[in-house]
Backbone as CSV, one residue per row, in Angstrom:
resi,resn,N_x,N_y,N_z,CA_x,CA_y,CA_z,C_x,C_y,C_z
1,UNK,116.866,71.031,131.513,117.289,71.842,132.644,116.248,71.673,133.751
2,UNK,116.692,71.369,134.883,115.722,71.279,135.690,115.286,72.032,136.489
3,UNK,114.302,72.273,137.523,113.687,73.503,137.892,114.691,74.293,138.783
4,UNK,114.973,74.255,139.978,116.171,74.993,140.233,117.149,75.662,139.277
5,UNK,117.455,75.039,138.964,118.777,75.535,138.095,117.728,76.706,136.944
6,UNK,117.038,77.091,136.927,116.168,77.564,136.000,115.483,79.301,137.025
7,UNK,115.260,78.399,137.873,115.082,79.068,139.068,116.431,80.503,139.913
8,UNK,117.554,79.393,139.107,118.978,80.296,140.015,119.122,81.251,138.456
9,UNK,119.041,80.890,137.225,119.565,81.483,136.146,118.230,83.148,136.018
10,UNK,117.125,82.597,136.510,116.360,83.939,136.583,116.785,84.758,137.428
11,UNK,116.840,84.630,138.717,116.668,85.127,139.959,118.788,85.981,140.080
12,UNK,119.786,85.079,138.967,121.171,85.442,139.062,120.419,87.247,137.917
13,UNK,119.616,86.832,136.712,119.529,87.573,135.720,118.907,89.145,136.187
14,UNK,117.793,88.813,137.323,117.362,89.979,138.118,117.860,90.519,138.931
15,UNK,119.010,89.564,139.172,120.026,90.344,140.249,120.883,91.480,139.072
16,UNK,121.338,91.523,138.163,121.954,92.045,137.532,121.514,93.213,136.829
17,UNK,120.143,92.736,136.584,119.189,94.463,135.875,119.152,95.112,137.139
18,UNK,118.799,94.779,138.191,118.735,95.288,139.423,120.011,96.199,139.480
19,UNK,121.035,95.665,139.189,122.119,96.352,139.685,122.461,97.420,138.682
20,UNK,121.882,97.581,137.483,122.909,98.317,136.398,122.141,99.904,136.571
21,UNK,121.158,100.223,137.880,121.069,101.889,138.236,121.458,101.648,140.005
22,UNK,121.743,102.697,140.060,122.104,102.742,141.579,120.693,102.966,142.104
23,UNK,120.820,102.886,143.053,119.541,103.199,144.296,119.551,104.908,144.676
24,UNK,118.341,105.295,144.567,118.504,106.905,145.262,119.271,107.108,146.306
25,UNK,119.491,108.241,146.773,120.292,109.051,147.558,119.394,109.177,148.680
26,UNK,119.243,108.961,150.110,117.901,108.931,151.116,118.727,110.721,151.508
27,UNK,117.848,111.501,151.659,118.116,113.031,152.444,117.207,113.241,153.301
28,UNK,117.763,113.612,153.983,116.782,114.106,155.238,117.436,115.387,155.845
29,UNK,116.491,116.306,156.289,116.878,117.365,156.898,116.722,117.544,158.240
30,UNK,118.109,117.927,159.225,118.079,118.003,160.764,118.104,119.316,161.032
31,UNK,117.768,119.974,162.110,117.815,121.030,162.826,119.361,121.080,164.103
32,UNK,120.415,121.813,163.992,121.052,120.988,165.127,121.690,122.279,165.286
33,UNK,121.225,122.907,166.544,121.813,124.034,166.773,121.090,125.419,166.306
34,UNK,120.309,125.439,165.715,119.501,126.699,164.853,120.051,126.271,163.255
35,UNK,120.377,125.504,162.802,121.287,125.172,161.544,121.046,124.261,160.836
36,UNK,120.483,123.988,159.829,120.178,123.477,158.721,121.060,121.935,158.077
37,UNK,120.909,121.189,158.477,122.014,120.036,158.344,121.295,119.070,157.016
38,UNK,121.883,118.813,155.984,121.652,117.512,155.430,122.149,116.750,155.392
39,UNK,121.605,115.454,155.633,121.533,114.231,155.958,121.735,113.124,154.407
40,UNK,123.014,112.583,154.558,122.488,111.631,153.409,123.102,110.616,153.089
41,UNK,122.800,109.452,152.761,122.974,108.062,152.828,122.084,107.224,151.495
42,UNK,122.699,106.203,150.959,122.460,105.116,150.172,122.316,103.968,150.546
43,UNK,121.361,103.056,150.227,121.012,101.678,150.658,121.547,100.481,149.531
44,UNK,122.641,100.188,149.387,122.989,99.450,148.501,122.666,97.611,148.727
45,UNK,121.909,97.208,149.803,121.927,96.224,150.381,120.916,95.682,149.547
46,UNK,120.721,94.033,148.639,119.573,93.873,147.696,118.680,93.184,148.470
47,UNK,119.225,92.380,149.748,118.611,91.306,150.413,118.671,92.201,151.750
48,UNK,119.744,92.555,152.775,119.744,93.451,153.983,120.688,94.896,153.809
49,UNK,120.095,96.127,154.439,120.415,96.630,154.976,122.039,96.997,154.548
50,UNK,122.136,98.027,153.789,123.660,98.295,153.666,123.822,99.876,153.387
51,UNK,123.227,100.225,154.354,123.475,102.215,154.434,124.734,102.284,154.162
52,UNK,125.166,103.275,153.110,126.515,103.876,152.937,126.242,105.714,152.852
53,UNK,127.367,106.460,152.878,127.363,107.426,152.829,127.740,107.553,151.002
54,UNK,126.675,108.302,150.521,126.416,108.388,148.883,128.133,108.964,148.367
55,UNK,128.363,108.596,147.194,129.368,109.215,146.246,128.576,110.785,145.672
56,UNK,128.625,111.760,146.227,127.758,112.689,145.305,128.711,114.046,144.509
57,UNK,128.103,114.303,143.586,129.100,115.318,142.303,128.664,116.948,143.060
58,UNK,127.300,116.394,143.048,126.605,117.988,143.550,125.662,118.205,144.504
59,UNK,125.088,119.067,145.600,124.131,119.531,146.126,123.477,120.892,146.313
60,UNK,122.026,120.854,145.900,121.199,122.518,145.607,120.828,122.506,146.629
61,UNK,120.568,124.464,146.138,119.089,124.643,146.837,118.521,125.116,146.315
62,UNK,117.236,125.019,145.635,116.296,125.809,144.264,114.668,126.528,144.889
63,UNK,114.415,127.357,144.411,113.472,127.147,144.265,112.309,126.416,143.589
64,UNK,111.287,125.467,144.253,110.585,125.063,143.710,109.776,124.986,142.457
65,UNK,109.611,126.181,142.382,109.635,126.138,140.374,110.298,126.138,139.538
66,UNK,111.518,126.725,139.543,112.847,126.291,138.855,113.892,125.853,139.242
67,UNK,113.977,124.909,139.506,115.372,123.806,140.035,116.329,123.587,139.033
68,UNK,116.468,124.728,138.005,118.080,124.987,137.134,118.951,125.464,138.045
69,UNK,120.002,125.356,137.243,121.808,125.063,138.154,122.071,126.890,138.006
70,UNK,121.934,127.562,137.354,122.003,129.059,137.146,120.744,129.721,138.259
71,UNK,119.807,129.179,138.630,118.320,129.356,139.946,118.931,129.161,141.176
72,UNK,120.110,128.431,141.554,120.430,128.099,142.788,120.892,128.735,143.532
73,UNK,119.470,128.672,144.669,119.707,129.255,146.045,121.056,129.160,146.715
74,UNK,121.486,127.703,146.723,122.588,127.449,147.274,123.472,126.263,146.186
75,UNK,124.502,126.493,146.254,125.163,125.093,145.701,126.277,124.822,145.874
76,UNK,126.994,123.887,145.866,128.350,123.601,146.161,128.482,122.424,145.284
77,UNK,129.779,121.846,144.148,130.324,120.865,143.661,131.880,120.049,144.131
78,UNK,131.665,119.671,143.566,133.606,118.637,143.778,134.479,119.554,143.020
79,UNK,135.412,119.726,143.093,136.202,120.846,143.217,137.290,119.832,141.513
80,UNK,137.926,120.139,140.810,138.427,119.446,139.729,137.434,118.694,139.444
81,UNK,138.776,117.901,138.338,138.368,116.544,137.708,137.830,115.306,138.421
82,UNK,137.400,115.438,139.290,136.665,114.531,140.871,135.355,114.001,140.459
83,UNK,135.002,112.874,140.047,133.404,112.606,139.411,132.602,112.931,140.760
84,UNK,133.028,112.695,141.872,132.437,112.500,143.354,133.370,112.308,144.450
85,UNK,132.858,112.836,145.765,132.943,112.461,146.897,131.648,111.889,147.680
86,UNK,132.402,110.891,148.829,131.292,110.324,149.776,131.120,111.212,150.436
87,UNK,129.899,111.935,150.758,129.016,112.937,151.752,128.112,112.419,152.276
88,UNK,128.306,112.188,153.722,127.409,111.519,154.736,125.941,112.853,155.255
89,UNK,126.854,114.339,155.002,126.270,115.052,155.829,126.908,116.067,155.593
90,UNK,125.995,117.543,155.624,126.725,118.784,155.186,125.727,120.101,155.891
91,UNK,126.500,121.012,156.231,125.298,122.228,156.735,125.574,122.876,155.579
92,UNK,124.125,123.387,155.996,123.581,124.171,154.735,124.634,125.551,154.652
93,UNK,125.015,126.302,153.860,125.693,127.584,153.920,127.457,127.476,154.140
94,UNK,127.605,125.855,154.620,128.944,125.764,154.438,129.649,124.445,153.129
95,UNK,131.187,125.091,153.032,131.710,124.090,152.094,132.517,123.155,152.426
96,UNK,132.183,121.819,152.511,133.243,121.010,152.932,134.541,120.819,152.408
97,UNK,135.322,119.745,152.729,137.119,120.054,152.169,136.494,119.112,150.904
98,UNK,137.181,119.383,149.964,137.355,119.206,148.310,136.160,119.811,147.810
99,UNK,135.315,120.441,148.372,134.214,120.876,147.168,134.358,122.165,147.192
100,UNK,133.594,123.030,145.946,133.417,123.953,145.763,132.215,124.816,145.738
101,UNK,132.212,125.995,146.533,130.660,126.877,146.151,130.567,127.399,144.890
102,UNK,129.665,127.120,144.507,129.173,127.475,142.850,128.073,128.852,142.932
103,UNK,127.099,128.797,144.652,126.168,129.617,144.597,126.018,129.670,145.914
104,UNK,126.517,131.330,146.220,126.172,131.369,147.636,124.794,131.144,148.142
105,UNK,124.672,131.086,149.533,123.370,131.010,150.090,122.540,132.204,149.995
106,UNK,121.107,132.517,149.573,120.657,133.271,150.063,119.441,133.070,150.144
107,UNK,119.008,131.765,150.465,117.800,131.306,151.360,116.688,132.137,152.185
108,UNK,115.503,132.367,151.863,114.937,133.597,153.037,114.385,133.092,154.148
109,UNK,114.077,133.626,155.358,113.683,132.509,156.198,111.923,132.570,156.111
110,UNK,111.291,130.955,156.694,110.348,130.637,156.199,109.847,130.143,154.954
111,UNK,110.507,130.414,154.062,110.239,129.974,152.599,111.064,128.535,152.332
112,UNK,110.213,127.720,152.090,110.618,126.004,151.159,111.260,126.407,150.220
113,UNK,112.037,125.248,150.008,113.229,125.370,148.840,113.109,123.604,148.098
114,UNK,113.792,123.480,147.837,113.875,122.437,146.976,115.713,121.921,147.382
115,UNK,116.098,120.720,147.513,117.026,120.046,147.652,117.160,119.048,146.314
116,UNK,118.558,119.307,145.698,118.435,118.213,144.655,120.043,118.093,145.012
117,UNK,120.035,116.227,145.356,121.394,115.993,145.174,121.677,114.753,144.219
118,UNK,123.003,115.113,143.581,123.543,114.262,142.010,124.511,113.602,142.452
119,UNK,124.941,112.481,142.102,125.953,112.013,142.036,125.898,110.473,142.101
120,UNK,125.952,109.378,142.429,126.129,108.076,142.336,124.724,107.670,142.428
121,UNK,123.804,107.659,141.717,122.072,108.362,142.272,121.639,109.701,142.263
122,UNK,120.835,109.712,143.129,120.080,111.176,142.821,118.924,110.944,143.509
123,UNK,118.620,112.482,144.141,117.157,112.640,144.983,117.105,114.132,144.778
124,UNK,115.189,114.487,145.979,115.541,115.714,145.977,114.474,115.149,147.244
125,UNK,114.482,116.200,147.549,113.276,116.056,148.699,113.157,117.872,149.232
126,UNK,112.378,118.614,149.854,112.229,119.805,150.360,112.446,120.140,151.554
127,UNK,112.941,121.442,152.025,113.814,122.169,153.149,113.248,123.631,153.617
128,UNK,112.998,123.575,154.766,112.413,124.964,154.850,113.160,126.136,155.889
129,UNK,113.236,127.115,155.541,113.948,128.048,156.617,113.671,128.504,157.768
């Protein structure tokens, strides 16, 4: 076998472990209006650039020491048998169409929280009031 071809059979083989977890969930938090917006997007691109809006099951809001699903500040899921929806972006305290609130808001202001979102990936990153 000669070197190329040796070269394409590694480089095909790392393409493939590469692929068998998804890439995190990127979140970011905006201010827009006095209002709490999250932000969120997936980079599925291995070589360039391929922002998508994530498939996600769920999104919190915890407190920082306990980030259990029964602790949540805030939460909302996919509403049925739905593994996921694509969510580009969501304000905090509201429910978009097909999901469901699991845990109303009651966020205090000034106090950090914790953001954990599930679904085709997964992140968390922190949010403050």
């Amino acid at each position: 076998m000669n070197t190329s071809a040796r070269y394409t059979i590694i480089l095909g083989a790392l393409g493939l472990l590469l692929s068998c977890s998804p890439p995190n969930i990127d979140v970011s938090v905006v201010d827009v209006a006095g209002r709490k917006h999250i932000k969120l997007s997936q980079d599925w691109g291995f070589i360039f650039s391929d922002k998508q809006a994530p498939c996600v099951r769920e999104v919190g809001l915890y407190e920082p020491e306990s980030w259990e699903r029964d602790h949540a500040v805030w939460l909302i899921e996919v509403k049925g048998d739905i593994q996921c929806l694509d969510l580009a972006s969501v304000r905090v305290g509201e429910t978009p169409t097909g999901w469901q609130e699991v845990a109303a808001l009651s966020a205090v202001r000034g106090k950090t929280y914790l953001i954990w979102v599930d679904g085709i990936g997964m992140s968390k990153t922190n949010i403050t009031f």
